[in-house]
Structure formats: C-alpha cells, structure tokens
C-alpha positions in Angstrom: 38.0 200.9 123.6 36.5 202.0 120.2 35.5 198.6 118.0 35.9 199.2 114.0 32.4 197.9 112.0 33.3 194.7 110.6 32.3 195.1 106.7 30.8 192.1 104.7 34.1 192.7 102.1 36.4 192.2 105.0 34.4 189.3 106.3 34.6 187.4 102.6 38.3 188.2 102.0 39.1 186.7 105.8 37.1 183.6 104.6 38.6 183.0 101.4 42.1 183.1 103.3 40.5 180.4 105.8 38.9 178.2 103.2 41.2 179.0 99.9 44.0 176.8 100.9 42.2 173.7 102.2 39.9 173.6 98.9 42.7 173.3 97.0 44.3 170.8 98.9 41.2 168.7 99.2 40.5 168.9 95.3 44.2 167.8 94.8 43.9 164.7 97.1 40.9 163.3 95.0 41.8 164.2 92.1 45.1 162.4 92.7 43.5 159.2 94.5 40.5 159.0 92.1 42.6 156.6 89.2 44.8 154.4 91.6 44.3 152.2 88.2 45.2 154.5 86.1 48.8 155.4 88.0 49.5 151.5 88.4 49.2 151.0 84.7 51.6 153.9 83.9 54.3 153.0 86.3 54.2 149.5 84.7 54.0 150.6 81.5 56.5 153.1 81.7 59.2 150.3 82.8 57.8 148.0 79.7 60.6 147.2 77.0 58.0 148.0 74.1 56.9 151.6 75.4 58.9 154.1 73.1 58.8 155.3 69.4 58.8 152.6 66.7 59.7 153.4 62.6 59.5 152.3 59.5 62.8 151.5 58.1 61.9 154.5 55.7 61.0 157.0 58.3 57.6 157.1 56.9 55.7 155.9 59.8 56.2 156.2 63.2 54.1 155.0 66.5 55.0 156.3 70.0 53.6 153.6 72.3 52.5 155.5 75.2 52.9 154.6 79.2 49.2 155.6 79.9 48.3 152.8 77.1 47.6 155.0 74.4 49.7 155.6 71.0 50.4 158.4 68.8 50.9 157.7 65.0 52.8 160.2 62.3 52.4 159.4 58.9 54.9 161.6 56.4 54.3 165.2 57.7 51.7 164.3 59.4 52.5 164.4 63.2 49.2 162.6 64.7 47.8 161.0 62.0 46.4 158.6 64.2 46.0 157.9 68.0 43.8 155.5 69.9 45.0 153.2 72.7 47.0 149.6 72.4 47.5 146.6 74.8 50.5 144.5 75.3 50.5 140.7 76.0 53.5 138.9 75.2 55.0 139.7 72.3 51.2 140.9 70.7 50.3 144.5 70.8 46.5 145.0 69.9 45.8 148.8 68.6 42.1 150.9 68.9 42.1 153.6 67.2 39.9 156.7 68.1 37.9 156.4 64.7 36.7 152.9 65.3 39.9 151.1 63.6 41.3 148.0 64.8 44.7 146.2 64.1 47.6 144.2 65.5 51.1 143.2 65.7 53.9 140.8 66.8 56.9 142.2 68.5 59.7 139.2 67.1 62.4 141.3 69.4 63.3 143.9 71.7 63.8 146.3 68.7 61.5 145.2 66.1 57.8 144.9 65.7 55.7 143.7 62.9 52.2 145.8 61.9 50.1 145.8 59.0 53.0 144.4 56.7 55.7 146.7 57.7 58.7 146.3 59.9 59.0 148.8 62.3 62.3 149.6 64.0 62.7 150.8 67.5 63.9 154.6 67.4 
C-alpha cells in the first residue's frame, strides 16, 4: 500500500478541528463562572420592585434603573445624558454617576420616587 505525504497545511487544519471546539467551550465556561457576583446581583435585582424606568410627571427626565446595578438617564432629547450605577436599601436609592457625581433619593411608594426635588413616576 502506497502512503500519501502528510503536508504541514493538512496537519494544522486537522488540529484546529481537534482543538477549535474545546477552546471555545473552555473560554465560555470561565467567562461564564468568572462573576458568580455579578449574576446573583442581577437575578435579584431583576425581581426588585424599583428596577424599571422612572419619569418626571413632564416627561422631561427619565431614569432606567438597571438589573446589573447601573442606570441610564435621558434628559429632553437627550437619550443618555447620564449613567453611572445606583444602590437600593429600603426605600433609599444612592446614585454614582460616571463623571464623579453623587445624589439620592427616597422611594415613598411602589410607583413614585423622590430625587433632587422632582417626583418621578414609574413608567
């Protein structure tokens, strides 16, 4: 029986099918258990009552408290004026904001929150 020369082409094409799927499979297993915190926070947060979009009774401003802890702000025409992240304990909400700025707020209900003098609404 006549044996074909192997080439080196061949040889790397046969390995990347050997070793192609299990990289990606590896990568995606610690890429996935490398924030345990981070997907614990979001599944609790994503069941909180306060997670969701809040408004001015004018429209003008409007937060979208995040699950992953963070919030996105529109101001007017604006679509992210603002973002940063916030914590919730009790009915207090304590925002960061990515430039440095701090502020806070009182939830007095399921549906409305006070910030900064203004009476948001939840959307």
């Amino acid at each position: 029986m006549k044996r074909r020369p192997v080439t080196i082409s061949a040889l790397i094409l046969g390995s990347l099918y050997v070793i192609g799927p299990s990289i990606a499979v590896a990568s995606s297993e610690v890429s996935t258990d490398s924030k345990p915190e981070q997907r614990s926070m979001e599944n609790k947060m994503t069941q909180h009552p306060y997670v969701g979009m809040w408004v001015t009774d004018g429209g003008h401003i409007r937060h979208e408290l995040l699950a992953n802890g963070r919030y996105d702000e529109a101001r007017g025409t604006r679509r992210t004026a603002y973002q940063g992240r916030y914590e919730i304990k009790g009915n207090h909400i304590d925002y960061w904001d990515d430039t440095g700025f701090t502020a806070d707020g009182t939830f007095v209900d399921e549906n409305t929150l006070h910030h900064g003098g203004m009476i948001f609404r939840r959307q």
